[in-house]
LUMMILUM-546970 format. One record per residue: residue in one letter; chain; x, y, z of N, C-alpha, C in turn. Coordinates in Angstrom, 2 decimals. Layout:
<atoms>
ATOM  type  mol      n.X      n.Y      n.Z     ca.X     ca.Y     ca.Z      c.X      c.Y      c.Z
ATOM     a    A        X        Y        Z        X        Y        Z        X        Y        Z
...
</atoms>
This chain:
<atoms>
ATOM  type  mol      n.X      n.Y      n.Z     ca.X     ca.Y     ca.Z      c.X      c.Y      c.Z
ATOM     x    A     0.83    -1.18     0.00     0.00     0.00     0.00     0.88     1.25     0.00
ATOM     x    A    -0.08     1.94    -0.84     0.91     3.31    -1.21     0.65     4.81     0.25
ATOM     x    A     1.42     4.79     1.43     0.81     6.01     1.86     0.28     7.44     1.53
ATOM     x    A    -0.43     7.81     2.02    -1.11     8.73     1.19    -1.46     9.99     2.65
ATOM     x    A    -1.05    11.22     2.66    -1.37    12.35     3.44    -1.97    13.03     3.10
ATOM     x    A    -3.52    13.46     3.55    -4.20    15.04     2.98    -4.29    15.65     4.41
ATOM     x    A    -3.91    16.77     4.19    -4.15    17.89     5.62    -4.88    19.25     5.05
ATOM     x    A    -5.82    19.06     5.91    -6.93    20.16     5.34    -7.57    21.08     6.76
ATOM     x    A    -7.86    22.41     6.78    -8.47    22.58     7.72    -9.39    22.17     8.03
ATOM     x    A   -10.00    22.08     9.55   -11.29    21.48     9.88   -12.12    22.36     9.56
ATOM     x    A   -12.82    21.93     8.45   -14.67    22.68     8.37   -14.49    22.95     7.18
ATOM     x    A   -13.05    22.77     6.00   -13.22    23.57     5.16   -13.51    22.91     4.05
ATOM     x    A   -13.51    21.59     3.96   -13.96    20.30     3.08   -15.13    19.22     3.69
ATOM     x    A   -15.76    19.29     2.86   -17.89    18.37     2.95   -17.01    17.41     2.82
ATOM     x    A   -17.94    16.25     3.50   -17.67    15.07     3.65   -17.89    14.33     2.80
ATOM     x    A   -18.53    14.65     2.05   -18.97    14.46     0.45   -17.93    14.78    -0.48
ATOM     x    A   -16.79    15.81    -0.59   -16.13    16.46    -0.86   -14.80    15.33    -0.32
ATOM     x    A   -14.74    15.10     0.28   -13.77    14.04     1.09   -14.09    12.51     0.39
ATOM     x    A   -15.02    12.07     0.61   -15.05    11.04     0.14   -15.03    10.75    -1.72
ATOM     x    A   -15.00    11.54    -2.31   -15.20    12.17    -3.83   -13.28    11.85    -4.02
ATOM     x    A   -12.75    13.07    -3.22   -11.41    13.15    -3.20   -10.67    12.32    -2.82
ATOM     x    A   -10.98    11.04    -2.09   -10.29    10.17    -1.53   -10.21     9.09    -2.74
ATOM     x    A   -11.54     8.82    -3.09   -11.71     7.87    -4.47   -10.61     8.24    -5.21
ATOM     x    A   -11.00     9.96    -6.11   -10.10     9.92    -7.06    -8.48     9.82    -6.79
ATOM     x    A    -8.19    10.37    -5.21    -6.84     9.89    -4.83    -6.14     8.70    -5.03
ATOM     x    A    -7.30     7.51    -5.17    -6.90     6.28    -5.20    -6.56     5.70    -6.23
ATOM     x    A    -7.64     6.48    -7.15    -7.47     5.99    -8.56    -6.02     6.45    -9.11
ATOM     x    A    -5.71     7.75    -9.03    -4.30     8.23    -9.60    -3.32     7.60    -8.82
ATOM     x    A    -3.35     7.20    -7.67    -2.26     6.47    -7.19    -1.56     4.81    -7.89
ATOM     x    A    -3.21     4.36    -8.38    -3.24     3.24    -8.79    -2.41     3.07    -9.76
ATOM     x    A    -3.31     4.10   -10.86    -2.46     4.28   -12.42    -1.40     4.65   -12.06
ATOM     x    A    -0.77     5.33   -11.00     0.66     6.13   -11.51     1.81     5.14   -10.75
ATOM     x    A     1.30     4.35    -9.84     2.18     3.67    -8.94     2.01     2.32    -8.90
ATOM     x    A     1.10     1.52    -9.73     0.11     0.27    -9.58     0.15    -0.36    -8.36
ATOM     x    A    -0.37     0.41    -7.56    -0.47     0.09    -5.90    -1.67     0.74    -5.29
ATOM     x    A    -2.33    -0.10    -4.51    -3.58     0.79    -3.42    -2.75     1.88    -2.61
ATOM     x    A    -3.83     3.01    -2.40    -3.17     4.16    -1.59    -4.26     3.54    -0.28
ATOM     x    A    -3.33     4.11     1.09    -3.64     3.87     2.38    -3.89     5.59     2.30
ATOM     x    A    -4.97     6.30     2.75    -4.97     7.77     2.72    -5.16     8.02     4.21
ATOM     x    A    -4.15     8.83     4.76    -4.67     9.55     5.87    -5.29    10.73     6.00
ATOM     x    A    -6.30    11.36     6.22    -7.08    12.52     5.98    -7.29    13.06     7.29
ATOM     x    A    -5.96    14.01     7.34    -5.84    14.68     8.57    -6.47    15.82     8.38
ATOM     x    A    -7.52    16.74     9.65    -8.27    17.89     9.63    -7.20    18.81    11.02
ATOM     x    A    -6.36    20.36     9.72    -6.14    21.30    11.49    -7.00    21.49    12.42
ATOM     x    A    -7.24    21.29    13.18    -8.51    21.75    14.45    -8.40    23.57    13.88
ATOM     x    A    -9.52    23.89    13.94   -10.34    25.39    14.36    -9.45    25.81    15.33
ATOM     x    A    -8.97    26.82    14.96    -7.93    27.85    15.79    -6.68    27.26    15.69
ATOM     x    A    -6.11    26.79    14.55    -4.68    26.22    14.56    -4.70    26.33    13.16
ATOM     x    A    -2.71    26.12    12.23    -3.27    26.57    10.98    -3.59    27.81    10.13
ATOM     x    A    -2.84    28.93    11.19    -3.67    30.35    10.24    -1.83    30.76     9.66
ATOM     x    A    -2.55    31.52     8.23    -1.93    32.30     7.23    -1.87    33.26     7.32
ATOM     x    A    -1.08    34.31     7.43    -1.83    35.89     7.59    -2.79    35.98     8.40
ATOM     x    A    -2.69    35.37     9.77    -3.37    35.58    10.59    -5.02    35.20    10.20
ATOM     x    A    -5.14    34.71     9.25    -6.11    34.17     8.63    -6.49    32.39     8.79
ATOM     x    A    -7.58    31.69     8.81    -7.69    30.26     8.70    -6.23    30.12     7.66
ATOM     x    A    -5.91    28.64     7.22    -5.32    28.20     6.33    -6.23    27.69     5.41
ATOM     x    A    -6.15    28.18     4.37    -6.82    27.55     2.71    -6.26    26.12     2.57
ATOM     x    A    -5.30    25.93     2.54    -4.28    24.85     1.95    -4.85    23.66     2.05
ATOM     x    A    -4.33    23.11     0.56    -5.14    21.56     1.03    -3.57    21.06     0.72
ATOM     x    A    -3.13    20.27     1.23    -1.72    19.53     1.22    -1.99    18.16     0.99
ATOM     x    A    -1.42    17.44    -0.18    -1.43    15.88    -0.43    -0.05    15.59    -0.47
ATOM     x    A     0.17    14.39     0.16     1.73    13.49     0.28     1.66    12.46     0.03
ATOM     x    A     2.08    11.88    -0.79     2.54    10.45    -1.60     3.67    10.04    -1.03
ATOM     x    A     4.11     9.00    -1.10     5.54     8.50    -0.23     5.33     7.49    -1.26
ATOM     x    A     6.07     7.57    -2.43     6.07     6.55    -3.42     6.92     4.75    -2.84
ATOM     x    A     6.81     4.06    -3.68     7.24     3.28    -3.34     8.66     2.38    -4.02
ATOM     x    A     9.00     3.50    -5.12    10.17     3.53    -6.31    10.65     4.67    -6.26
ATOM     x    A    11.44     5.23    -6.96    12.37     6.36    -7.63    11.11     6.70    -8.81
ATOM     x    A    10.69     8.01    -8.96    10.08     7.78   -10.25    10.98     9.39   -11.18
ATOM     x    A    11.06     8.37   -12.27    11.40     9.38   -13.23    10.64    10.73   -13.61
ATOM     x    A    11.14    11.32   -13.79    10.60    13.39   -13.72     9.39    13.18   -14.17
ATOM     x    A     9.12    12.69   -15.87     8.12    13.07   -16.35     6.91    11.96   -15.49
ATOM     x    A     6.77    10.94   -14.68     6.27    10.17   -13.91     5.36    10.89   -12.97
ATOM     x    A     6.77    11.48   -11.91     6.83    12.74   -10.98     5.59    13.61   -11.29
ATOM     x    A     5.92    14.43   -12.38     5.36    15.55   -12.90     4.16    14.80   -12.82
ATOM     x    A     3.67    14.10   -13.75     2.12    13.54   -14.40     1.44    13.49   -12.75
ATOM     x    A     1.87    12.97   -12.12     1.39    12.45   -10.27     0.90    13.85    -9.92
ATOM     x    A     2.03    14.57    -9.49     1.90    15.86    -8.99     0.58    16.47   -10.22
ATOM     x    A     0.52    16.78   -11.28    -0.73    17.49   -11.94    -1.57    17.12   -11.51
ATOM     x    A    -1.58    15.41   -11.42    -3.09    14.84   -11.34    -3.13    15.57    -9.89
ATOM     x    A    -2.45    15.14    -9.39    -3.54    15.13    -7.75    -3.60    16.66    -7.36
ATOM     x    A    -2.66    17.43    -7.91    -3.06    19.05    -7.79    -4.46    19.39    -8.57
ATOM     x    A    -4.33    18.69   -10.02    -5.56    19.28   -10.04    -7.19    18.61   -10.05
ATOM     x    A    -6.75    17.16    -9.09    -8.30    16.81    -8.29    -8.22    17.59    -6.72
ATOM     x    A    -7.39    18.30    -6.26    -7.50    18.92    -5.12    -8.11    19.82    -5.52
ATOM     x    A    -7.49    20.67    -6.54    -8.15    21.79    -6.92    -9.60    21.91    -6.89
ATOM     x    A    -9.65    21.32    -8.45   -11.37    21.08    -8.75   -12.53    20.28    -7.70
ATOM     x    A   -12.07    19.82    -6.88   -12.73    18.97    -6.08   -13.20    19.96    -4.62
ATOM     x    A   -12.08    20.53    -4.49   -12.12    21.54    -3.49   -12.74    23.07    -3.83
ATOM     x    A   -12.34    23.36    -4.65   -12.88    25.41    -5.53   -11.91    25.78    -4.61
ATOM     x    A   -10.83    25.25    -4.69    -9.72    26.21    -4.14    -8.25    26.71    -5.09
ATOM     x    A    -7.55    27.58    -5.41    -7.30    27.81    -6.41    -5.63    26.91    -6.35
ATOM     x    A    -5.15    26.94    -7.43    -3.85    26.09    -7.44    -2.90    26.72    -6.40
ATOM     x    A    -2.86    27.83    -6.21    -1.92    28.45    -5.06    -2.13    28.22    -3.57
ATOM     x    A    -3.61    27.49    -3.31    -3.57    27.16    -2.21    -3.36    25.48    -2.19
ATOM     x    A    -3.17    24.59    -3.31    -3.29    23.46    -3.11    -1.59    23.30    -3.59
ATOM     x    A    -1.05    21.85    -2.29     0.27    21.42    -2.35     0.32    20.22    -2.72
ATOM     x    A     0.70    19.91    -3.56     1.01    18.29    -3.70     2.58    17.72    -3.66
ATOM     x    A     2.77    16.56    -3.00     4.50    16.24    -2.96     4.52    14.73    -3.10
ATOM     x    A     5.59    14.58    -3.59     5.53    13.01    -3.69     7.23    13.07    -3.26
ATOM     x    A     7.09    11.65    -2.30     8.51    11.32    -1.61     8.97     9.84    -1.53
ATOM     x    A    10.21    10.08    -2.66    10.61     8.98    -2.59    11.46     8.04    -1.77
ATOM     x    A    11.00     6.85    -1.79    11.65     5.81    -0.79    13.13     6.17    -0.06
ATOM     x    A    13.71     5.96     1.07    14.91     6.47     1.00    15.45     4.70     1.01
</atoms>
């Protein structure tokens, strides 16, 4: 199983919205890594998390691959899941992080 991190503030993603995003998480993990993702879907608690003294927007996804993957691999991973955070969320690409980390 492929680990999988989303950290999102609490309240700022439907549970509907979560479960939507978790699917398609799985699916791109599948195709890009041919492995099930294990997703942890961590929420900041309310009053923790602020930007500019502001909540945090950010939706953060972490992959912990399970190979070395070559750039253009890399790249394709990172689009996809930036932009099902995106669209899934209505949050704009500057608030969404995606990382993928390879095995040491």
């Amino acid at each position: 199983m492929i680990p999988v991190m989303c950290v999102v503030q609490q309240g700022q993603i439907s549970t509907e919205t979560e479960s939507a995003m978790k699917v398609e998480i799985c699916e791109i993990v599948q195709k890009a890594l041919n492995s099930m993702a294990k997703i942890d879907w961590i929420e900041v608690p309310k009053g923790s998390g602020f930007t500019a003294a502001k909540p945090s927007n950010a939706v953060i996804t972490s992959v912990y691959a399970d190979r070395p993957l070559a750039e253009i691999e890399r790249n394709r991973l990172l689009q996809e899941l930036r932009d099902t955070c995106a669209s899934r969320t209505g949050k704009s690409l500057s608030d969404v992080v995606a990382y993928v980390r390879d095995p040491t």
